[in-house]
N, C-alpha and C positions, 0 to 999 in steps of 0.2 A: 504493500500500500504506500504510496507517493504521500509524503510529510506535507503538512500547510505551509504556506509558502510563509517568510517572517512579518510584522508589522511594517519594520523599516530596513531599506538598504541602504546601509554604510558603501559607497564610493571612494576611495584615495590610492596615490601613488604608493609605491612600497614605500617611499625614501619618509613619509608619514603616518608608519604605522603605528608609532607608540602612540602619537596625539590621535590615532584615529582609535585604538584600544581602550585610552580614555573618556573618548567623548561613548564608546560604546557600551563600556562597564555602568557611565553616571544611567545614562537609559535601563541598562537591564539593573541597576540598582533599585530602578523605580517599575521595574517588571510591565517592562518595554520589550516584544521581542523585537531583534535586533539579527537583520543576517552579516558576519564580519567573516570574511572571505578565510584568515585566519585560522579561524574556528571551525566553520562548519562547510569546509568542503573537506567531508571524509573519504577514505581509500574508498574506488567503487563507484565514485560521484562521477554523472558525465559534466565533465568541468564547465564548457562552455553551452549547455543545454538547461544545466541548472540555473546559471549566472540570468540566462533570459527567463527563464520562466521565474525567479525570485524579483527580478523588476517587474516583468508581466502582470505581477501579482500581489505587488505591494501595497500598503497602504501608503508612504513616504518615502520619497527618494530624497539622500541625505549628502549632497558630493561636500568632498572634503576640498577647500581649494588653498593654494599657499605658494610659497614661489617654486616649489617644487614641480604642481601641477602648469603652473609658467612655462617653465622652461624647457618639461619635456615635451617634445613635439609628436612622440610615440606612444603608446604604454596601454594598456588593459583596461585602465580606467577610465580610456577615452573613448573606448566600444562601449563601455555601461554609460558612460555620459550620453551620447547620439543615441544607444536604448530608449533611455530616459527622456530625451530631445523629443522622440517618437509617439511615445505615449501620453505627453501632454497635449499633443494636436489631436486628440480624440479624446483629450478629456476640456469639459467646460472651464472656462478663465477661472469662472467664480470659485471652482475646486483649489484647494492647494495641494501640490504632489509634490515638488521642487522645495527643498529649503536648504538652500546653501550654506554653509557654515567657511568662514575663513580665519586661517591660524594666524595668517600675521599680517600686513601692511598691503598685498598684494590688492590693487585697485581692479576693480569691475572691467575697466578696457585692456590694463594689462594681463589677464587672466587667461582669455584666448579659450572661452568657454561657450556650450551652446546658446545659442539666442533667447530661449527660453530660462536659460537661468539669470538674462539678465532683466528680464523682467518681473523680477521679486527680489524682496528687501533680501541683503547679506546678515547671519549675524556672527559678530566677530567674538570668537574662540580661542584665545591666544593659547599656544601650544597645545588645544585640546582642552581645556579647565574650561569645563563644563559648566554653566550657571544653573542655580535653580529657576531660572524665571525662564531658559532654554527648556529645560526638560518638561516646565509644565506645558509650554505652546505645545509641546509634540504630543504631551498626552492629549491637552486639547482636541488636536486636530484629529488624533485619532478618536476621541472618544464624538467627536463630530461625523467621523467615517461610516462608526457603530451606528449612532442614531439613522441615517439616512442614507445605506447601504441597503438595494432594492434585493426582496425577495424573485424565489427563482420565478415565480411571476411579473417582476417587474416592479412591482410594489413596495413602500420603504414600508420598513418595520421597527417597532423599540421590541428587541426581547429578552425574557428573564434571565437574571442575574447566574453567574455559575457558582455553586456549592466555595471552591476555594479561593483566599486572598490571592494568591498568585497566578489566576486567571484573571482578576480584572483585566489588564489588558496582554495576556500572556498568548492569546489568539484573538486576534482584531476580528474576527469573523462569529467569538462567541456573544453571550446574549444577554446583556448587564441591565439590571434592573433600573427602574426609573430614579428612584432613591438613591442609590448608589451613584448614579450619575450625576444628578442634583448635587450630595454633597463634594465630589470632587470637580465638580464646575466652579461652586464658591469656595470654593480652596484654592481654584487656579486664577481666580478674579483678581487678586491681588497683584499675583505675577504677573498677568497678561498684562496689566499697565506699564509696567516696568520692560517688560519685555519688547513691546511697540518702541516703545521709545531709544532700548539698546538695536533694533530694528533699523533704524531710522538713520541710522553711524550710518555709509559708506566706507569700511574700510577701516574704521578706527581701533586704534591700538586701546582695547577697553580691556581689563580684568573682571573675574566672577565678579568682584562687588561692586562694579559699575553700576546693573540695571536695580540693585535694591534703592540708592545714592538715588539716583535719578526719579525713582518711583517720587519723592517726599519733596522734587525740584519743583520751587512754583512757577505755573505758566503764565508766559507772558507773551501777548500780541508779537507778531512779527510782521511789520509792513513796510515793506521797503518802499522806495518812488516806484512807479510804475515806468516800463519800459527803461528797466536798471540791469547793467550785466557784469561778469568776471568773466573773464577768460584764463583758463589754467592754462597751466602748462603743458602741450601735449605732449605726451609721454610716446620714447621715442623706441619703436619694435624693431628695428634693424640689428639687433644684435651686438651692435658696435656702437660702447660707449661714445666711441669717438667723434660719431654722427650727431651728437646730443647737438652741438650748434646748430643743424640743420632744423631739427624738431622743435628746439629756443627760440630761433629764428624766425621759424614759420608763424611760431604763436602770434609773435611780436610784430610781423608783418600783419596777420589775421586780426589783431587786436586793434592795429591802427584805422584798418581797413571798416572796421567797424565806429571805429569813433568818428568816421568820414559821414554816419547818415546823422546828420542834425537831432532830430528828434531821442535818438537813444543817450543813456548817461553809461560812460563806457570805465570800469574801475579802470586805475595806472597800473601801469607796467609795474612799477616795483611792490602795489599791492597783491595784484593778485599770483606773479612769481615765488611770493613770500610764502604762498602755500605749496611749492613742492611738492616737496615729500608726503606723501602719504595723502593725500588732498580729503578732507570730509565735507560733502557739500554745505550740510546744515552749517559746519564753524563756517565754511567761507559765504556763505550769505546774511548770516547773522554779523559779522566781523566787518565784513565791506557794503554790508545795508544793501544787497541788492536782490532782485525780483527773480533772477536766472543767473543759472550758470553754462557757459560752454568748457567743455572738455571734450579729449580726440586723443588720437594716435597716431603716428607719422612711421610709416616703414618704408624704407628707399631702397632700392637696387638699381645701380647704375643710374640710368636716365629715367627709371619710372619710379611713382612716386603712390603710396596707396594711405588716402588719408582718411578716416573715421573721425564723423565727427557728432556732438551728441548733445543736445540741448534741454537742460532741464529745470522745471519750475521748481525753485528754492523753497517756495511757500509748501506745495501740494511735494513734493520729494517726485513725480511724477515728471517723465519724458514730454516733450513739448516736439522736438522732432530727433532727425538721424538718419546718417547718408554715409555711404560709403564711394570713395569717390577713388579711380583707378587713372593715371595722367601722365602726361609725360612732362618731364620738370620743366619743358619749355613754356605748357602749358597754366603754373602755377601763377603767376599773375593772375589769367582768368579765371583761375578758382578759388583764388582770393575775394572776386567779387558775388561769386557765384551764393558760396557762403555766405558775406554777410547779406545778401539778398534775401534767401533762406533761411537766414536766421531774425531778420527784418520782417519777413511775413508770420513767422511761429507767433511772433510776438508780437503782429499788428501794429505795426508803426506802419506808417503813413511814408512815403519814400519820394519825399519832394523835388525828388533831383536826380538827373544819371548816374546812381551808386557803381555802375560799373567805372564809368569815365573816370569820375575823382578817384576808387580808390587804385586805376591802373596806371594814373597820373604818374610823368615820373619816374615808373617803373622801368622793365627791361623783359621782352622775351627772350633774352639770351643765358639758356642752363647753365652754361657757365661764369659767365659777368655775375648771376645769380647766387651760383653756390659760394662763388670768390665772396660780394654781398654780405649774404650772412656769416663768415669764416671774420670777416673783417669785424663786423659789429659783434659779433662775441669776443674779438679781440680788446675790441675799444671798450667793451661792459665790464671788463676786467681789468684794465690799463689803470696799474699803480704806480707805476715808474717808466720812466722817459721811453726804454726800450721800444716797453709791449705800446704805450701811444705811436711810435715809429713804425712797428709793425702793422698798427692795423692802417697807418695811412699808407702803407707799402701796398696791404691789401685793395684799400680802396681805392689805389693807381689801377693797379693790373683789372681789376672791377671796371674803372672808367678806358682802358687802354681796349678790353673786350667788345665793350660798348661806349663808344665815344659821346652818345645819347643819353648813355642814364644819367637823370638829373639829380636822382634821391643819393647815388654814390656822389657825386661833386657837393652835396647838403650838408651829408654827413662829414666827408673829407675836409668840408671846410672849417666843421667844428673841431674838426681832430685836430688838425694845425692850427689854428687859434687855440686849443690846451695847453698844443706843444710850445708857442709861445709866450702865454702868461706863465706857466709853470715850467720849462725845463732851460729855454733860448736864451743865452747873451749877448749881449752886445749886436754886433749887424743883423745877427741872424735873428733880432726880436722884429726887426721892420721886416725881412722878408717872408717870415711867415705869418704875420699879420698881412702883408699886401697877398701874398698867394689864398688866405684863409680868404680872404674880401674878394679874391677874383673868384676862387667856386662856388662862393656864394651866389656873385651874380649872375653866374655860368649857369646856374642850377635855376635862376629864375627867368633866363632865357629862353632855358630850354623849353623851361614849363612855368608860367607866371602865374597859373592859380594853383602851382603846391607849395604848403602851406611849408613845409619843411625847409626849402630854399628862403623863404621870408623869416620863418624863425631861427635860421641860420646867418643872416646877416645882423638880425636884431640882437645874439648873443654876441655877434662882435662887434657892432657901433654899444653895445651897452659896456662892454669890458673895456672900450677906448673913450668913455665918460660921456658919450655923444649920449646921452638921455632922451632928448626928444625925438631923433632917429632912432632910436631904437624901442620908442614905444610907439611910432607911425608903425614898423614893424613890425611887432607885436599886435598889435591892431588888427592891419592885415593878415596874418597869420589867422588869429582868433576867427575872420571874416568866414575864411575860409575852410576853417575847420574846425567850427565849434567844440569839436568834442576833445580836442586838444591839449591833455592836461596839461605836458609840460608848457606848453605857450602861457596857457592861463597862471599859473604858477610862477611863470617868468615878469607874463606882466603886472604881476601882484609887485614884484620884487623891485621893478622899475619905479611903478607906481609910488610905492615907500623911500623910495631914492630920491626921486624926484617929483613928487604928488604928479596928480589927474593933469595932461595935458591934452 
């Protein structure tokens, strides 16, 4: 006689067995069955016949995720994952099957997980330490399976309780009294608040006694400005740290791109950069006050370029849209605009203007003048001493040398040598690179006169050479041009202060 299939299937890498032993014990602590590959495939078992028929037949599919499951791109647990994939497109939204648990930091895009599990909440598990407010959601849901799991007629049924403690939920298919039910519902009342709310993490590096802490947190309104946004960092799949300017780059380009449509308030670069590592939506909208958040992932090979990108409402924790977009890198200017168009309509703004023109303004389809581009501007975000200022205006050469047109490399170049000579230049060499800073500034506004970046690039050098009232005309124009501009505004604060409202 064929055994009943277990309540829940544990999923994970081998390289995460012990944290998946624990998360399995705290369950069958609470007499949960539990199928752990470990355990119950005995001599005899057809391995992979059984593996199907125990998701076939689960009440909860439980995948283990963590950088482990990251990085391999092979493994066993990625046939039970696409099983699992499978079986939620014949089951209704409103069911839960899917509940992901994650061990440590690993984000939702970097995960490299089916589609379906990214559509329900994470909850984070560090090294497998198991929370009580965890264990009760799953009795929950099981004992919600019990209740309304159709007879062989089709019909849902509640039925009687079985004889021993260690079948309450010791087979999710036996038949638990009303009573019984009743009182471990209001048992689990408590935890499920607490639980929602450790729910709610993206990712977050939380411990067991996080979701009790959080249960007794008072709540408080969250309402950001309307049509308010962050842009994270897209996090970069190519495999190769070294690529990470490309994926910095892009953000930053994507970020400006968006601050081009009037109507949106777009965070600063050095805000929403500051979340990094580990990104948790709720901190970063609650922290930078805003309505949404964008986040993505960047993986490049050679000339092609495959970008995900993913937008979601801060308030509701809920998707707003999401695209995956396959290009050749000659092509990225264009989908820079394509994007913030896209992300422009999720969000109802109103698009008063050619968002493609202004944010291509400027730019370059040349892949390489491009990738040189961003190589150079992570140089310059870094640049603490004379050197690396030298190198990225080296870079920004061979950038303009590629493409004799791009206006936004001669903007930036310009600022670069105007650093190098307030801060590094003596004697002759402070006039020369003051005159060369001043001539790719006006190079840059030649080329292109309504971007804004050629204008706030001249206005940081008529400001550093005391010329005050030139440099808040250009500031001015700047602002005109690109409202959403932080550093400009920022800048013309500081003029302002210098030399009050002219």
């Amino acid at each position: 006689m064929t055994e009943p299939a277990h309540a829940v299937f544990l999923s994970y890498a081998s390289q995460d067995a012990a944290a998946a032993r624990k998360i399995c014990d705290a369950l069958r602590a609470a007499d949960i069955q539990v199928f752990l590959d470990q355990s119950e495939l005995r001599g005899g078992d057809a391995w992979d016949q059984k593996i199907r028929r125990e998701i076939h037949e689960c009440a909860l599919f439980i995948p283990v995720i963590s950088a482990n499951t990251a990085s391999r791109h092979e493994g066993y647990f990625r046939l039970e994952w696409d099983l699992a994939d499978q079986r939620t497109r014949r089951i209704a939204r409103s069911r839960v099957f899917v509940v992901p648990v994650c061990l440590d930091g690993t984000t939702q895009l970097a995960a490299d997980v089916p589609e379906s599990f990214q559509r329900v909440q994470w909850t984070p598990l560090p090294g497998g330490i198991t929370s009580a407010a965890f264990v009760e959601r799953v009795r929950q849901l099981l004992l919600g399976e019990q209740e309304q799991r159709p007879t062989e007629t089709g019909s849902p049924t509640v039925s009687a309780a079985p004889a021993t403690r260690n079948s309450v939920l010791g087979s999710w298919r036996s038949k638990p009294a009303l009573l019984a039910t009743i009182a471990v519902l209001v048992l689990a009342l408590g935890y499920f608040a607490a639980d929602r709310l450790v729910l709610s993490k993206r990712g977050a590096e939380m411990g067991a006694a996080a979701a009790p802490a959080l249960e007794s947190a008072p709540i408080t309104p969250f309402k950001p400005p309307p049509h308010s946004i962050a842009v994270l960092p897209f996090v970069n799949l190519s495999g190769d740290k070294e690529q990470e300017y490309f994926s910095d780059g892009l953000t930053e380009e994507l970020l400006n791109s968006l601050a081009e449509i009037n109507e949106l308030q777009v965070a600063a670069r050095t805000s929403s950069f500051s979340f990094k590592e580990h990104p948790d939506i709720a901190t970063v909208a609650h922290k930078l006050n805003v309505g949404a958040v964008l986040e993505g992932s960047v993986r490049r090979s050679g000339r092609t370029v495959r970008i995900t990108a993913q937008l979601i409402n801060a308030v509701t924790g809920f998707h707003l849209w999401s695209k995956t977009y396959d290009r050749d890198l000659g092509d990225v200017l264009k989908l820079q605009s394509e994007i913030a168009t896209a992300v422009a309509s999720a969000l109802k703004v109103t698009l008063l203007a050619d968002v493609a023109a202004k944010v291509e303004l400027g730019g370059t389809r040349n892949p390489a003048a491009f990738d040189t581009y961003l190589r150079a501007a992570k140089v310059y975000r870094g640049a603490l001493d004379e050197q690396s200022l030298r190198d990225s205006i080296a870079l920004y050469s061979e950038a303009i040398q590629l493409d004799p047109a791009y206006a936004m490399a001669y903007a930036n170049r310009s600022i670069a040598r105007f650093g190098l000579a307030r801060n590094w230049a003596m004697g002759e060499s402070v006039r020369d690179y003051r005159e060369s800073a001043q001539a790719d500034a006006r190079t840059a506004i030649l080329l292109a006169p309504d971007l804004a970046e050629g204008h706030l690039a001249l206005a940081t050098l008529l400001e550093g050479t005391l010329e005050f009232r030139g440099a808040n005309q250009e500031y001015r124009r700047a602002l005109a041009l690109a409202p959403g501009q932080c550093k400009a505004i920022e800048l013309l604060r500081r003029v302002r202060r210098s030399n009050g409202p002219n």
